[in-house]
C-alpha positions in Angstrom: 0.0 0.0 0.0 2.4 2.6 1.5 4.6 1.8 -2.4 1.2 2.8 -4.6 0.8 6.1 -2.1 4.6 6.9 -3.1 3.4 6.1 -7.0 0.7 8.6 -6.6 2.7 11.3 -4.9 5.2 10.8 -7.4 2.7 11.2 -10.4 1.1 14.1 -8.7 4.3 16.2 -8.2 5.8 15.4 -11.9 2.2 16.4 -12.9 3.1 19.6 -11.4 6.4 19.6 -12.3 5.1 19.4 -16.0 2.1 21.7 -15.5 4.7 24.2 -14.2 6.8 23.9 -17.6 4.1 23.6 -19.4 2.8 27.2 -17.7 6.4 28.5 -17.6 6.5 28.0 -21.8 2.7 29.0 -22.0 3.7 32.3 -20.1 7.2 32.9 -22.8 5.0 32.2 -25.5 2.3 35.1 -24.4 5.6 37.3 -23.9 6.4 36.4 -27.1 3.2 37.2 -28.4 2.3 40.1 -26.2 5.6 41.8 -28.4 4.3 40.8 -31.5 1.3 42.6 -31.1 3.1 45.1 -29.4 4.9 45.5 -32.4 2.2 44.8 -35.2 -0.2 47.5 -33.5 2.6 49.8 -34.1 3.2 49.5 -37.8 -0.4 49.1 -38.6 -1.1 52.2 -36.7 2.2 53.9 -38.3 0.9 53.0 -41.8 -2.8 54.1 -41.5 -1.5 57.7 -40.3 1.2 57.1 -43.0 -1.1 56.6 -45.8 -3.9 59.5 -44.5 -0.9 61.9 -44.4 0.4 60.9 -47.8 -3.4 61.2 -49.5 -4.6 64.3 -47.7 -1.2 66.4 -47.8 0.9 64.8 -49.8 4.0 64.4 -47.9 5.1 61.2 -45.6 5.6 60.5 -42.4 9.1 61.0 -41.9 8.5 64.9 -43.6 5.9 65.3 -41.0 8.3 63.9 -37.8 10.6 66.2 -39.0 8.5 69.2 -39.2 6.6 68.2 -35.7 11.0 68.8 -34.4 11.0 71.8 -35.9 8.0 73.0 -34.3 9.3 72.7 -31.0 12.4 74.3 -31.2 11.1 77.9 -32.9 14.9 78.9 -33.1 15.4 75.9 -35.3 17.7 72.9 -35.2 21.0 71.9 -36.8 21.2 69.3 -39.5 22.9 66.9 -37.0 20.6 67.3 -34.1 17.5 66.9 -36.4 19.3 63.2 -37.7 20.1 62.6 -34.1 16.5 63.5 -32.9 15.0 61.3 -35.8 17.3 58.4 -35.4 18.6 58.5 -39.3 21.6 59.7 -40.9 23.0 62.6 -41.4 21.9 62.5 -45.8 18.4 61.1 -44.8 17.7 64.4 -43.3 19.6 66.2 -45.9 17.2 64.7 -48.6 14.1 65.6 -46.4 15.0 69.3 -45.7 15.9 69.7 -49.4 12.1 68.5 -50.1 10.7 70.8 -47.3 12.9 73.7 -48.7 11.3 73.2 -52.2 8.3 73.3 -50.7 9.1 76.5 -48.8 8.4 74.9 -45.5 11.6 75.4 -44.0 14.9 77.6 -44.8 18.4 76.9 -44.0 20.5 79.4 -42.3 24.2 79.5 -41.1 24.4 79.0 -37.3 25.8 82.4 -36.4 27.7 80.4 -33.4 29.6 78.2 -35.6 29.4 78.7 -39.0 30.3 75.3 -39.8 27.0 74.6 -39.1 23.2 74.9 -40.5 20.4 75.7 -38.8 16.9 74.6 -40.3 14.0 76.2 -38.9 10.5 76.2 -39.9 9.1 78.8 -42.3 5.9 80.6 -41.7 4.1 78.3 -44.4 5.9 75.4 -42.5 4.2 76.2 -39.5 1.0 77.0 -40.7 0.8 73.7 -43.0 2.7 71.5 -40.1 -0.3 73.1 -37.9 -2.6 71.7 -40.1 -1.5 68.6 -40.5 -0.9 67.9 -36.2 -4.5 68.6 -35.9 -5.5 66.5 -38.3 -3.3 63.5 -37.6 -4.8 64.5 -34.0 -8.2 63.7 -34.8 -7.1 60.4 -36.6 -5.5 59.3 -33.7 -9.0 60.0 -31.4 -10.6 58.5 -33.9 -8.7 54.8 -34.7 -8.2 55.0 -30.4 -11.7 56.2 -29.5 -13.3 52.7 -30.9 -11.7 51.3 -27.6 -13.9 52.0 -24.5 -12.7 54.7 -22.1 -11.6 51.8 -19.8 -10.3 50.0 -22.4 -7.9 53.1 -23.2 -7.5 53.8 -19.2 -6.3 50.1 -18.7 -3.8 50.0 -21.6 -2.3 53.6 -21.0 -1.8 52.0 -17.3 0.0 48.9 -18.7 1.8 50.4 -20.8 3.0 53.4 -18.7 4.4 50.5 -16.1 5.8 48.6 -19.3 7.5 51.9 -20.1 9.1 52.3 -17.0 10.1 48.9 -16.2 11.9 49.1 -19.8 13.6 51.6 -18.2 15.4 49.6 -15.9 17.2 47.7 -18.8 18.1 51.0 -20.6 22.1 51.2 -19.8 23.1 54.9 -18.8 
């Protein structure tokens, strides 16, 4: 008797043994998954604004980030703190602010600090049209995020405020 009690102990814990794995690799693959989506949400919600700004203004998404820099620094920015702002090199943003400057939405300027340097600020047009386009990429973003409930927007902003910060943790100084 007392060896089929041991047999039955010893099933039930590598029963839970095995649930355990089988919960540890469950929970990896939700992490896993949890990115994806992450991820996919990201450049579905990229491309929509993408393609709205592209039919309704006619310029793209990376025109408009750099514009939206601009915006908030009225004195302007140099070439190398706009790529380093933007995360792309330093002929990426060349070839943007020579579009913008056809467009007369921006003007270069020598910084009179260094005069190595080139300052790019926004024009008055710029402004005016980047205005334009903030409000309505605005209301797009209400719109695509105002089909989830207010709770539904409460409890994701919450989880992904904490998911922020704990990211922060892993971000070497």
């Amino acid at each position: 008797m007392s060896g089929s009690i041991t047999k039955q102990a010893t099933s039930r814990a590598r029963s839970r043994a095995n649930g355990s794995a089988m919960a540890m690799e469950e929970k990896g693959h939700l992490e896993l998954r949890l990115w994806l989506r992450l991820i996919g949400c990201s450049v579905k919600m990229e491309s929509i604004l993408s393609q709205r700004l592209r039919k309704e203004f006619k310029t793209s998404m990376a025109r408009f980030d750099v514009l939206a820099q601009l915006e908030r620094f009225p004195d302007g920015l140099t070439m190398s703190d706009l790529s380093r702002r933007l995360i792309v090199s330093n002929g990426a943003i060349t070839g943007m602010v020579d579009k913008l400057m056809q467009g007369g939405l921006v003007v270069r300027a020598y910084d009179p600090a260094d005069r190595r340097s080139v300052i790019v600020r926004l024009t008055r047009k710029g402004r005016e049209s980047f205005l334009r386009m903030a409000r309505r990429h605005e209301e797009w973003v209400v719109s695509i995020l105002g089909e989830l409930s207010v709770e539904a927007q409460s409890e994701l902003l919450q989880n992904l405020t904490l998911l922020h910060r704990n990211l922060d943790l892993h971000v070497k100084s």
